[in-house]
C-alpha positions as CSV (number, residue, x, y, z in Angstrom):
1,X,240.7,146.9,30.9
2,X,239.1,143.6,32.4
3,X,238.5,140.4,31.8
4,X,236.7,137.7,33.2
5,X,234.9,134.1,32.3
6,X,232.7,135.9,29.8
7,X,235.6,137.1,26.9
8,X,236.9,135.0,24.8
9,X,239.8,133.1,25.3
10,X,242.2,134.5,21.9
11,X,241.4,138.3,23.9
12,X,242.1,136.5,27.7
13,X,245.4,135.0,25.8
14,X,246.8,137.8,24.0
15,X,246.3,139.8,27.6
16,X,247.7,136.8,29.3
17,X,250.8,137.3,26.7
18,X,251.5,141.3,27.3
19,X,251.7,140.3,31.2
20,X,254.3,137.6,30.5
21,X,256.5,139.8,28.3
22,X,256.4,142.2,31.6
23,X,257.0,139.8,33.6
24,X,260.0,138.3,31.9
25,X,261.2,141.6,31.6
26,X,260.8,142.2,35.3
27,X,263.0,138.9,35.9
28,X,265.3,139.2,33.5
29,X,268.6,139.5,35.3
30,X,267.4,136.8,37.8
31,X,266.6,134.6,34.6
32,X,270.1,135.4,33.4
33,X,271.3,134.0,36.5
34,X,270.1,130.9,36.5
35,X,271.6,129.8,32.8
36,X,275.3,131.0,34.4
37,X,274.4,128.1,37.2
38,X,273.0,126.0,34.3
39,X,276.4,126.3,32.5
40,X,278.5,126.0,35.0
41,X,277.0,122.6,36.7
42,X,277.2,121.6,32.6
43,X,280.9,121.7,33.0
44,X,281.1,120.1,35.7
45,X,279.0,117.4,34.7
46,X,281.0,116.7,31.8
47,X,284.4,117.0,33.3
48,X,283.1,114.0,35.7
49,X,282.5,112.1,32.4
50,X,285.8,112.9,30.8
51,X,287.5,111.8,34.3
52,X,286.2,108.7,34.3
53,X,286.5,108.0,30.5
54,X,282.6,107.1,29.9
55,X,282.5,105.1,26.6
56,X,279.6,103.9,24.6
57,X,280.1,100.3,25.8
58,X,279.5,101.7,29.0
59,X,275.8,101.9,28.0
60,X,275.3,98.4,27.8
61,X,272.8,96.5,30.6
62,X,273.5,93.8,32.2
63,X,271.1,90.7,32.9
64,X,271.0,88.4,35.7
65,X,273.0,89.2,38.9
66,X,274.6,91.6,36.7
67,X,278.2,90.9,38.4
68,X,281.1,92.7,36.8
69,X,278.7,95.3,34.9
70,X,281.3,97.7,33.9
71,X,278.5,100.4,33.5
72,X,276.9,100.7,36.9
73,X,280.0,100.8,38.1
74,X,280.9,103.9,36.8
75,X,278.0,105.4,36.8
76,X,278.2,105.1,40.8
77,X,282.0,106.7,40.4
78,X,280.6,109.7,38.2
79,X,278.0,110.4,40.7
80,X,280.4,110.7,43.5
81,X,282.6,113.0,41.5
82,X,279.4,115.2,40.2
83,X,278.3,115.4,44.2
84,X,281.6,115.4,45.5
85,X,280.8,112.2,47.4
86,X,282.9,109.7,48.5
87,X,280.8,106.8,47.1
88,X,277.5,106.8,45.1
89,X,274.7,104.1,44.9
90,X,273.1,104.9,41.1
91,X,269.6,102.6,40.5
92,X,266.7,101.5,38.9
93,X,266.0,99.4,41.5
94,X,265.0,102.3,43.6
95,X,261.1,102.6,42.9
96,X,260.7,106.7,44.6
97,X,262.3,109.2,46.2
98,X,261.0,107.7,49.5
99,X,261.9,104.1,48.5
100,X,265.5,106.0,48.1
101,X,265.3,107.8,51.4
102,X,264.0,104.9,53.4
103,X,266.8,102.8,52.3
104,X,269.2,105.5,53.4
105,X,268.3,105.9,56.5
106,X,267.3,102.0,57.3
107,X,270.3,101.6,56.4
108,X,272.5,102.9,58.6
109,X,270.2,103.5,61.7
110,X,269.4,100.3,64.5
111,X,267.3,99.3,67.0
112,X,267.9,102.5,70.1
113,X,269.2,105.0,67.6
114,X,267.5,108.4,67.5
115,X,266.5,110.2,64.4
116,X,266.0,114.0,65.0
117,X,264.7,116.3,62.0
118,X,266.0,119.5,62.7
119,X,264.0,121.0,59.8
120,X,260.2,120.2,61.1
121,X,257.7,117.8,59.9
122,X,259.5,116.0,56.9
123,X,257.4,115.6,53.9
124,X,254.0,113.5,53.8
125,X,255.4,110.3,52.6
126,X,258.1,109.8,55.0
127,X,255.8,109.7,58.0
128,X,254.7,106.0,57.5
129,X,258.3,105.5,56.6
130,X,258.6,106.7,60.5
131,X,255.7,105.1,61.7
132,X,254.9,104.7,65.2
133,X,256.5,102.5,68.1
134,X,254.8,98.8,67.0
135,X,252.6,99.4,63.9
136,X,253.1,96.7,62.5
137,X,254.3,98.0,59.3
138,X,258.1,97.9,59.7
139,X,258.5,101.2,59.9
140,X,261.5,102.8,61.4
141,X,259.7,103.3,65.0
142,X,258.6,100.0,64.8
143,X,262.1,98.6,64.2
144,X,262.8,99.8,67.3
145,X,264.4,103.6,66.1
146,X,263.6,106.4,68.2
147,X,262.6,109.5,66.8
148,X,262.6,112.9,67.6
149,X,261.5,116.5,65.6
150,X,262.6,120.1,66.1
151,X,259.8,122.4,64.9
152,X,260.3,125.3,63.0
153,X,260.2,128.9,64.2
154,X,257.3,130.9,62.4
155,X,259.2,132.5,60.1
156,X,260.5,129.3,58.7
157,X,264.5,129.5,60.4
158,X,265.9,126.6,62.7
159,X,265.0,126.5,66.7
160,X,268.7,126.2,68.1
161,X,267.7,126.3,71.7
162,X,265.4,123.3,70.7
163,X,268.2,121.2,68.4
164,X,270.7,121.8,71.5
165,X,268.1,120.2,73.9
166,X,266.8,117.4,71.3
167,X,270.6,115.7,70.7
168,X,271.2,113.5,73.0
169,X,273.3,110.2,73.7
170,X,271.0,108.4,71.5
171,X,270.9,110.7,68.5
172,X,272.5,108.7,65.2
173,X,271.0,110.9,62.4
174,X,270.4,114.4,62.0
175,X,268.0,114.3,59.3
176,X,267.1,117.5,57.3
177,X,264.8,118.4,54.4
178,X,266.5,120.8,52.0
179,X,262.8,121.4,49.8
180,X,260.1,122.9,51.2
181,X,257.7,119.7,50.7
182,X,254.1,120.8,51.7
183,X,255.4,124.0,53.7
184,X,254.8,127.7,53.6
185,X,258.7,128.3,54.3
186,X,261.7,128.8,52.3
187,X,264.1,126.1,51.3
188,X,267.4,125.8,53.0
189,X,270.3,126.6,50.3
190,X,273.6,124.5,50.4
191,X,274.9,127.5,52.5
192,X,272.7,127.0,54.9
193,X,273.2,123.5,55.2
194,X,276.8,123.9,55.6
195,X,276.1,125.8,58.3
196,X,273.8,123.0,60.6
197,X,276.4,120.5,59.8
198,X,279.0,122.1,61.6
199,X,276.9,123.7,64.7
200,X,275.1,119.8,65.2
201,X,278.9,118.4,64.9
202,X,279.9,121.0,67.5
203,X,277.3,119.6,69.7
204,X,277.9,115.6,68.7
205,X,280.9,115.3,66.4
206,X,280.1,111.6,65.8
207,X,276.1,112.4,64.7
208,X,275.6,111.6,60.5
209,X,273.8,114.0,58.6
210,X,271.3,113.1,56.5
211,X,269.4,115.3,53.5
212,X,266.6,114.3,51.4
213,X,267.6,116.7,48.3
214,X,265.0,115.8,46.2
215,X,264.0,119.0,43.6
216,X,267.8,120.2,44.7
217,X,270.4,118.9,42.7
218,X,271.7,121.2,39.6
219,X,269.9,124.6,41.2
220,X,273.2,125.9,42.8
221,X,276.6,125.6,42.2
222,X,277.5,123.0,45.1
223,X,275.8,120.1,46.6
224,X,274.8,119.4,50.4
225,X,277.4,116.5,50.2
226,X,280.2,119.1,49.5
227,X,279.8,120.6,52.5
228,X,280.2,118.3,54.6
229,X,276.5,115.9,54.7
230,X,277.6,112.5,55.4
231,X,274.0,110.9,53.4
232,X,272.4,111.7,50.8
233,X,269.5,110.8,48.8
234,X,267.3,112.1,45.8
235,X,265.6,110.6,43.2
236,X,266.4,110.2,39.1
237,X,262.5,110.8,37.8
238,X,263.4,114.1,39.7
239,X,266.3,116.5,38.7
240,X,269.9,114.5,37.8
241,X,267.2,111.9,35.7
242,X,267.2,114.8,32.9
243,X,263.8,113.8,31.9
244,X,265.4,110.8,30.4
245,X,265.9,108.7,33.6
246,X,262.9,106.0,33.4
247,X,262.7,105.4,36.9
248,X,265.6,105.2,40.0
249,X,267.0,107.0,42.5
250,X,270.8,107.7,44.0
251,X,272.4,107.6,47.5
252,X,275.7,110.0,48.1
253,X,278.1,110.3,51.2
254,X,281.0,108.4,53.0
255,X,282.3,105.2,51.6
256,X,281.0,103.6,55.1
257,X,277.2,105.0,55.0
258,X,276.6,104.6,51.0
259,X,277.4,100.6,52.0
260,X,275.2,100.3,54.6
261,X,272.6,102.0,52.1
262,X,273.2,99.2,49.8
263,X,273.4,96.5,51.9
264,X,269.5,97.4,52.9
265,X,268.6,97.8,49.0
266,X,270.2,94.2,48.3
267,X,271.6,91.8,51.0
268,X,273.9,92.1,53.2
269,X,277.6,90.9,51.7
270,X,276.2,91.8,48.5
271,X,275.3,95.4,48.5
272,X,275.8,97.2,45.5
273,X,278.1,94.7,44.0
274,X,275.3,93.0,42.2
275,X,272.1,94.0,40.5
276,X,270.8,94.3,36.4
277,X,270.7,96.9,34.9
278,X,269.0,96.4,32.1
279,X,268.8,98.8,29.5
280,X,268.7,101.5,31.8
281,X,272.0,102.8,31.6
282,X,271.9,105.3,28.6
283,X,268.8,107.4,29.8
284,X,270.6,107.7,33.3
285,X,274.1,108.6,32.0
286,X,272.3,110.7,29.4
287,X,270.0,112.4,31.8
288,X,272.5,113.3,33.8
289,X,274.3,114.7,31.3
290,X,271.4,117.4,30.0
291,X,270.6,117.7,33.9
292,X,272.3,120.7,34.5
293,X,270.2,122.5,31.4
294,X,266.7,121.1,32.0
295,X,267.0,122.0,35.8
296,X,268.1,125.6,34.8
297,X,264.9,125.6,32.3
298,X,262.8,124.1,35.2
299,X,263.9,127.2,37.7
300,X,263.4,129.5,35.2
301,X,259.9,128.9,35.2
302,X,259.4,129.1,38.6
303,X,260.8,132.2,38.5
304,X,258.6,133.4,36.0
305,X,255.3,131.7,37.5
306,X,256.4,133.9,40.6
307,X,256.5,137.0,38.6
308,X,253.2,136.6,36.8
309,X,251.4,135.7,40.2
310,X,253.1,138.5,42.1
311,X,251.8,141.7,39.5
312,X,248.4,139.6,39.7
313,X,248.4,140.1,43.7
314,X,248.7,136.8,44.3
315,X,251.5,135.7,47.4
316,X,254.6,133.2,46.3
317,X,257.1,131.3,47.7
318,X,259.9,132.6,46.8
319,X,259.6,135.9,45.4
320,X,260.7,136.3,41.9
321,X,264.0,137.9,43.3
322,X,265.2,135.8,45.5
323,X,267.6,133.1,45.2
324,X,266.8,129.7,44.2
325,X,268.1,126.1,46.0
326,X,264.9,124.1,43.9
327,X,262.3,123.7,41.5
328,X,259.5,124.4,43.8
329,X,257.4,127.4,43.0
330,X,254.7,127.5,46.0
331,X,251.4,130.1,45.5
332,X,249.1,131.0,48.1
333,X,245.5,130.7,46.7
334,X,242.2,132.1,48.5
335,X,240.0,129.1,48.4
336,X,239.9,125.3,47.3
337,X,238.3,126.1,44.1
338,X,241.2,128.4,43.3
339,X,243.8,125.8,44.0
340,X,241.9,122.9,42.4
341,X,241.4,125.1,39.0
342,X,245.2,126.0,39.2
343,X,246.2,122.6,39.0
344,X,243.8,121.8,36.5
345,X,244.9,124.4,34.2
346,X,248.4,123.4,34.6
347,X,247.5,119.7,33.5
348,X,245.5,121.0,30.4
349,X,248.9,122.7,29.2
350,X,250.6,118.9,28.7
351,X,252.0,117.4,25.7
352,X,250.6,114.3,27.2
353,X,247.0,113.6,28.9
354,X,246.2,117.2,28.3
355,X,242.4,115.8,28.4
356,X,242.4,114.7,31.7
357,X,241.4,116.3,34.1
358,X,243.0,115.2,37.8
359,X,240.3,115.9,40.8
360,X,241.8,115.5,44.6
361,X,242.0,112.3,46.0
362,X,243.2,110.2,48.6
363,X,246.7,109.4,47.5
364,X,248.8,106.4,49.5
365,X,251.5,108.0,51.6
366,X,249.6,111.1,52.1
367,X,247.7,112.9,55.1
368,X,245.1,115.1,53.2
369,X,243.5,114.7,50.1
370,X,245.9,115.1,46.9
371,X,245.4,116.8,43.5
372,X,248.1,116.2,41.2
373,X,248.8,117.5,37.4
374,X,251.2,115.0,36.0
375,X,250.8,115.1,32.5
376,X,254.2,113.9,31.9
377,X,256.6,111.2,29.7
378,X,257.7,109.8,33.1
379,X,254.7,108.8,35.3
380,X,255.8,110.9,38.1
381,X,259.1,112.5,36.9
382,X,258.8,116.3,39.1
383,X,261.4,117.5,36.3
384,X,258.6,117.7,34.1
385,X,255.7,120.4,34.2
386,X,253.8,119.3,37.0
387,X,251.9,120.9,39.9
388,X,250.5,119.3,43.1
389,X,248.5,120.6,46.2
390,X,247.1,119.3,49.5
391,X,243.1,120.6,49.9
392,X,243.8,122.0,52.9
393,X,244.6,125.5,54.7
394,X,246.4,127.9,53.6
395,X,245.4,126.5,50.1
396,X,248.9,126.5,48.7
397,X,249.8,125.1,45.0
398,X,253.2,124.1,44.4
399,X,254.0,124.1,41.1
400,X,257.7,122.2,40.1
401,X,259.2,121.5,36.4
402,X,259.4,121.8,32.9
403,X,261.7,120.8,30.7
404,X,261.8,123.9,28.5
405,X,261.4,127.6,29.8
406,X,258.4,127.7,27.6
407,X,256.4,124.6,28.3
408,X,256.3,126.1,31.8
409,X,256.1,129.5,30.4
410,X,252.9,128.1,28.6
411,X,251.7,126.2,31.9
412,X,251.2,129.3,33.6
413,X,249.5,131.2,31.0
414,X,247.3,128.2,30.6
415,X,246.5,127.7,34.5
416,X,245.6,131.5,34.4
417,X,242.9,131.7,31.1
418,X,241.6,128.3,33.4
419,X,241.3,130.7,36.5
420,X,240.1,133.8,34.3
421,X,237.6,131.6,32.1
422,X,236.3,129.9,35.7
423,X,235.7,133.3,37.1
424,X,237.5,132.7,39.7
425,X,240.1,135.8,39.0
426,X,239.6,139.1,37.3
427,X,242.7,140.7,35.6
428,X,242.4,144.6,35.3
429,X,244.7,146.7,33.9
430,X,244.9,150.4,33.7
């Protein structure tokens, strides 16, 4: 049986529906997998609240310099305790993930330090946060900050021979990407992670470790920061926001390098002592909270996009099977038009700005041309059903989110009657 851009779209969807019921079947015990992650991080979510006694008063913003705002600060104490950090730096203030990350690493890098990535090319929008030696833009390079990039092997695991030779005298921060970013390549897991920390402190035991966890938090059962990262950085319109988060990010690690952090967000003296928050503080403590469940949701559909792409013949990264460390569902396409009706497809599925359709562009902070579905509460907020793509080779999608298991669940079937309906894919069946 086939079907292409000329049958209707009720016959396209009900055929659409039989391949999702195989598919979830196919996934099941992976899909039961994730919720037994989901509950656990629940647990120990709301033990972190119970520790630290979180009351409704605690909900209240402050105005002004916001001195003394009971809230915030323990909100910064739960976050530790949830990452198993020594110190957290929880805010609205933070405008991205890369405002976040910038401000992490600004922070506690100078003038002659080295930063080496050990994990490649980071993603797009932190190369003009690297800059180049005297751009003008006050970039890191142009502060005066060396830095330095270990490539990946071809198969996507670390060049050791090349780390051992790239550390040097100079070398402050080992920085590594735990997400794939715009990279045919698996995502390190926390295991993993644990792992470079102690060979690159064998080599340099003074060297701080940075990772940009963004799409990480909640997947597995630890946290880069438990074992043994000394930075940290993510942002709230992403995972721990819960979809309720309005806008923020966090920074994690030592007491020592979560101050420095802060002193680059505010002033120096003031750090995170001051600062309003508004009436943010609900949606971040209650994000948080339903974290652990939305990000379980979220991986499930990846999981079951990878399924339904894989019995279509289609190439994913990662395979249904495998382990997941975040959200990020990647699918190898086999043209432009492909990729650009994917996308589409999965904009048309939103409960908001369904009607729009996004067209590639060139997006600030990015190398290539962008198409982005966003069709979210959040402007921006990655938790949510979204998908994004670079027009270029290999013509990879990468498709993150969803704050049910069947908003995503519909995404894909809705991408796929776009695809069909386009004539861009044929589905036969015997």
């Amino acid at each position: 049986m086939s079907y292409n851009a000329q049958e209707d779209n009720e016959s396209v969807w009900d055929e659409l529906e039989k391949l999702a019921d195989e598919a979830e079947e196919l996934a099941a015990g992976q899909l039961r997998s994730i919720d037994r992650i989901a509950e656990k991080n629940q647990w120990k979510v709301i033990r972190a609240f119970q520790r630290h006694q979180v009351s409704d008063f605690h909900f209240t913003g402050s105005t002004g310099y916001g001195y003394n705002d009971r809230g915030r600060e323990v909100l910064d104490l739960v976050y530790a305790d949830v990452f198993g950090a020594e110190a957290a730096l929880v805010r609205p203030h933070f405008v991205s993930g890369t405002h976040t990350i910038g401000c992490a690493l600004f922070g506690v890098l100078r003038p002659g330090d080295e930063l080496l990535y050990i994990t490649g090319k980071p993603y797009d929008t932190l190369h003009k946060v690297i800059g180049k030696p005297g751009d003008g833009t006050g970039s890191l390079q142009d502060w005066g900050v060396r830095y330095n990039e270990v490539a990946l092997h071809e198969d996507g695991s670390l060049d050791w021979t090349g780390i051992e030779a790239g550390i040097n005298e100079r070398t402050k921060v080992i920085g590594i990407q735990r997400s794939r970013g715009y990279s045919w390549r698996a995502s390190f897991t926390v295991a993993e992670i644990g792992d470079m920390v102690q060979r690159v402190k064998q080599i340099k035991p003074d060297v701080l470790v940075f990772v940009d966890n963004c799409y990480g938090e909640f997947t597995e059962l630890l946290e880069p920061t438990q074992v043994g990262v000394d930075l940290m950085a993510g942002s709230l319109i992403k995972n721990p926001g819960g979809g309720l988060a309005s806008t923020g990010g966090y920074i994690v690690g030592t007491a020592a390098a979560v101050e420095q952090a802060a002193y680059r967000l505010t002033a120096p003296g003031i750090g995170g002592e001051v600062g309003a928050m508004l009436d943010t503080l609900r949606g971040i403590y209650q994000g948080l909270f339903l974290a652990p469940h939305l990000v379980g949701q979220a991986v499930k559909g990846s999981v079951f996009a990878s399924a339904m792409f894989e019995q279509l013949g289609f190439e994913t990264k990662p395979h249904w099977s495998e382990p997941r460390t975040d959200l990020i569902q990647a699918v190898r396409f086999g043209g432009a038009e492909q990729l650009i009706a994917f996308v589409q497809g999965i904009q048309k599925a939103a409960a908001v700005d369904s009607h729009v359709v996004p067209e590639p562009w060139d997006m600030p902070g990015y190398e290539h041309p962008v198409i982005m579905a966003a069709g979210t509460f959040i402007q921006g907020g990655s938790l949510e059903l979204s998908a994004d793509a670079p027009i270029r080779e290999p013509y990879i999608a990468y498709m993150q989110g969803g704050l049910t298991f069947a908003h995503a669940k519909f995404g894909v079937l809705t991408a796929l009657r776009r695809l069909i309906n386009n004539g861009l894919i044929i589905i036969k069946r015997n």
